[in-house]
C-alpha positions in Angstrom: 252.2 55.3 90.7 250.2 57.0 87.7 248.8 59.5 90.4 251.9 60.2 91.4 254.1 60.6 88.0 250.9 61.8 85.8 247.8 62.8 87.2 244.8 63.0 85.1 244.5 66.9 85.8 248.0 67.3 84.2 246.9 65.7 81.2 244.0 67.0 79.9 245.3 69.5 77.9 244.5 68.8 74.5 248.3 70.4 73.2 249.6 66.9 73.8 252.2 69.0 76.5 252.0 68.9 80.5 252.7 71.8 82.2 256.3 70.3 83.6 257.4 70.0 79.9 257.3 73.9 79.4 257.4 74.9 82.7 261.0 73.4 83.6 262.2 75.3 81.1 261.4 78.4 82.5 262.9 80.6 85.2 261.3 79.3 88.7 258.8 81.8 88.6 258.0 81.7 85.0 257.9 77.8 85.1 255.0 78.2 88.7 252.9 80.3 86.6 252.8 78.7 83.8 252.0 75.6 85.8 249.0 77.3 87.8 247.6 79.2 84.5 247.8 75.9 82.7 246.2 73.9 85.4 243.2 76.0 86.5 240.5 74.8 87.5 241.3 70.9 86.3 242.4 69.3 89.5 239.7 71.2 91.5 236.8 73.2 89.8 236.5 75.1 93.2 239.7 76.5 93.1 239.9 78.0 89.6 240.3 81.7 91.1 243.4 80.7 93.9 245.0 79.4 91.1 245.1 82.4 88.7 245.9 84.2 92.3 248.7 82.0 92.4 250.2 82.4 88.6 249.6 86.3 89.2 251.8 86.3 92.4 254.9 84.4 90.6 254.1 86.6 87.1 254.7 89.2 89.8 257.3 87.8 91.3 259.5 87.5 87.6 258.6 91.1 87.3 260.2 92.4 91.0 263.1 89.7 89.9 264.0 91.4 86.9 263.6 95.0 87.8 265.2 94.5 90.9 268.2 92.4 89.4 267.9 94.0 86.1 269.5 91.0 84.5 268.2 88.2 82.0 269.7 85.0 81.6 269.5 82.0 79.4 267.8 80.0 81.6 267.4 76.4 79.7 270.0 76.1 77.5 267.7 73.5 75.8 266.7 75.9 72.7 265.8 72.9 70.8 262.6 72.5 73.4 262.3 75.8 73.5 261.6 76.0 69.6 259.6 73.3 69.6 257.6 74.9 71.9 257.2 77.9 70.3 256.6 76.4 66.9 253.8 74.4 68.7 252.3 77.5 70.8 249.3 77.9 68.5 248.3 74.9 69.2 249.2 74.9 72.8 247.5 77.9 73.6 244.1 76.9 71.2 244.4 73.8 73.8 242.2 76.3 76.2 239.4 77.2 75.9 239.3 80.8 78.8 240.4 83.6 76.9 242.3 85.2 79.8 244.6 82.0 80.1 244.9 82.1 76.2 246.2 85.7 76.3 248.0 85.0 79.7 249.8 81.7 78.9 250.8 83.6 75.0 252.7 86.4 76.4 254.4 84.1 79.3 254.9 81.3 76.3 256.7 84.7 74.5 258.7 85.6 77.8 259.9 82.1 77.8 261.1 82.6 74.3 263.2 85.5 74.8 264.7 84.3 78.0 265.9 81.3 75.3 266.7 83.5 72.5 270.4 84.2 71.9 269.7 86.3 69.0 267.3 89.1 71.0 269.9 90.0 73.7 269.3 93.4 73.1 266.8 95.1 75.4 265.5 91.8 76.3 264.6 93.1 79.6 262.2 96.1 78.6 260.3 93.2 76.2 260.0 90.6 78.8 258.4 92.9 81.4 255.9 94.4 78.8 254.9 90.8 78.0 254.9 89.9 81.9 253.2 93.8 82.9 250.6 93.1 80.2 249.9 89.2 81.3 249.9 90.7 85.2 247.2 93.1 83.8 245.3 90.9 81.8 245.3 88.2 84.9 244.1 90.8 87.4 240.7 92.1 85.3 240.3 88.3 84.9 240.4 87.6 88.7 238.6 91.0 89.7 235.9 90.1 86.6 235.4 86.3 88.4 235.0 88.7 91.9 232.5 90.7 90.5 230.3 87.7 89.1 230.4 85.8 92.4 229.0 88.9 94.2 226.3 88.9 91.6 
């Protein structure tokens, strides 16, 4: 039942967090890429680059969401978790040791935080997609760096 309810690969973060702690309080999109950036690489070493494809499609995903429906909601209602969190995201994201996913899993850790946030409802929008544009930057040099080093 342990490799069912907690698999090793979703606890070796050293944060003392699995990924489906942060994650389900996230938008569905957020909360997959988040999972995939947080997981790479741990429950298969092969498959490190399909899943930082995989966060980058749902980052991308939030991003068509939010510009399409050009509306942000609360999407916990559990801000206690949610400052928990973000009073524990130093040493969540010093848990890893790629800097991509560092940078990556910061500005989706930030997003997460303002999606929370009551008291940053202004223009709430235009600051989640720069975090989410810059984290879908970031994630793509990563993957296109990875390409480049395999063709090597």
């Amino acid at each position: 039942m342990e490799n069912v309810n907690h698999p090793k690969h979703y606890n070796l973060s050293s944060s003392g967090y699995e990924a489906i702690e942060i994650a389900e309080l996230a938008t569905f999109n957020l909360g997959n890429a988040i999972k995939y950036l947080w997981r790479t690489g741990l429950k298969d070493k092969n498959k490190e680059l399909e899943d930082l494809k995989k966060a980058l499609w749902y980052i991308n995903r939030e991003i068509k969401y939010i510009t399409e429906v050009k509306n942000i909601f609360i999407v916990s209602g559990n801000s206690y978790k949610v400052e928990k969190i973000n009073s524990d995201s130093v040493k969540i994201i010093a848990s890893f040791e790629n800097k991509a996913i560092k940078f990556v899993l910061t500005k989706l850790l930030d997003v997460l935080y303002i999606y929370n946030c009551t008291k940053l409802k202004y223009n709430r929008a235009i600051i989640v997609l720069n975090n989410l544009n810059d984290a879908a930057i970031y994630l793509h040099e990563e993957i296109d760096g990875r390409f480049q080093n395999i063709d090597k």
